[in-house]
C-alpha positions as CSV (number, residue, x, y, z in Angstrom):
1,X,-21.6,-16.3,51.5
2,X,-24.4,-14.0,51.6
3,X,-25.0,-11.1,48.6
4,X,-23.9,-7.8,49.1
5,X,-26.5,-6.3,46.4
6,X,-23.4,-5.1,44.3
7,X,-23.4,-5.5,40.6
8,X,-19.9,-5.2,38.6
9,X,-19.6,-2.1,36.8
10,X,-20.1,-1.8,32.7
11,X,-17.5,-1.0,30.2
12,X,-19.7,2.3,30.3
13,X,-20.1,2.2,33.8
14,X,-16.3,2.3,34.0
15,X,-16.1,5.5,31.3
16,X,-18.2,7.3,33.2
17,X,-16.4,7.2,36.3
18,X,-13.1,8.0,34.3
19,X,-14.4,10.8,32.7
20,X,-16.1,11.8,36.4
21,X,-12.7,11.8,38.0
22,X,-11.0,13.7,34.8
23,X,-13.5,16.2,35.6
24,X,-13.1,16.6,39.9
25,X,-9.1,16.5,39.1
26,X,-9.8,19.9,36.6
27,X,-11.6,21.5,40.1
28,X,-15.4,20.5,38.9
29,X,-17.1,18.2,41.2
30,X,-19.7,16.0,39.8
31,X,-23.1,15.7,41.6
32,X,-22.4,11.2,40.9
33,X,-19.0,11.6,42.6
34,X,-20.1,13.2,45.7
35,X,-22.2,10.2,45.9
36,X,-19.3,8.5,45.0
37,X,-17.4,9.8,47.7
38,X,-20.5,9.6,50.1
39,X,-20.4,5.7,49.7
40,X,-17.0,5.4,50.0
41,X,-16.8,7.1,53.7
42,X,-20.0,5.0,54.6
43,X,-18.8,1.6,53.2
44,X,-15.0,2.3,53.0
45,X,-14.7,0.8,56.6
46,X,-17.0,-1.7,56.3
47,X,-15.3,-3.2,53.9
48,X,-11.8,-3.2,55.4
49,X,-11.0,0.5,53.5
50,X,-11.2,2.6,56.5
51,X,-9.2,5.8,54.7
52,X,-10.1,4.9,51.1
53,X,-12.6,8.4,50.5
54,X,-9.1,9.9,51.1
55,X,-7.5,8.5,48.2
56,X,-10.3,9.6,46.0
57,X,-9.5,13.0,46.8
58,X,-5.6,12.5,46.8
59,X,-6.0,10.8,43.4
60,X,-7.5,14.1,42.1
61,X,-4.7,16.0,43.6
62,X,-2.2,14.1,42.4
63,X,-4.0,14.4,38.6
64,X,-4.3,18.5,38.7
65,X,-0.5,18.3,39.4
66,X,0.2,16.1,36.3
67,X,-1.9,18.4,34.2
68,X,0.0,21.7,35.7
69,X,3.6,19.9,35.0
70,X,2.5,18.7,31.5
71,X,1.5,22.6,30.6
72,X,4.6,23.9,32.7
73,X,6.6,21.9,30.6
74,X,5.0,22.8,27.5
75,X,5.3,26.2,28.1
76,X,8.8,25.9,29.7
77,X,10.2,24.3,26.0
78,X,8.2,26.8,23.8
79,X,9.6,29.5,25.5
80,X,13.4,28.0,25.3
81,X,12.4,27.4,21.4
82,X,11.9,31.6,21.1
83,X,15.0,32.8,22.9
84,X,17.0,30.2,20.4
85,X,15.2,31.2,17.4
């Protein structure tokens, strides 16, 4: 089997990417995960993924619509807490 000069990612490694993503799901695109996403479309097929920069992208959609529920919701039962006060 020959190396593929990928290491395994840290525990920090792993935090930073979480907190990257956190960050393109609120609508602010790091500079790391355009690379990100940039290595993903060029080695996404290579490696059997042909459609996998897509689900970066639909992961961040489907993120910015829990957030807007979550606040919805919040909103939603505060306001139905005024009208019965």
């Amino acid at each position: 089997m020959q190396a593929d000069g990928r290491a395994q990612p840290t525990r920090e490694d792993k935090m930073e990417f979480l907190v990257a993503l956190s960050n393109a799901s609120a609508g602010h695109l790091p500079l790391k995960m355009l690379y990100f996403y940039k290595y993903l479309v060029k080695h996404g097929e290579e490696d059997g993924f042909p459609l996998i920069d897509n689900d970066l992208f639909f992961y961040c959609e489907v993120q910015k619509f829990r957030v807007s529920e979550s606040s919805f919701v919040e909103f939603y039962l505060v306001d139905i807490g005024q009208i019965k006060a």
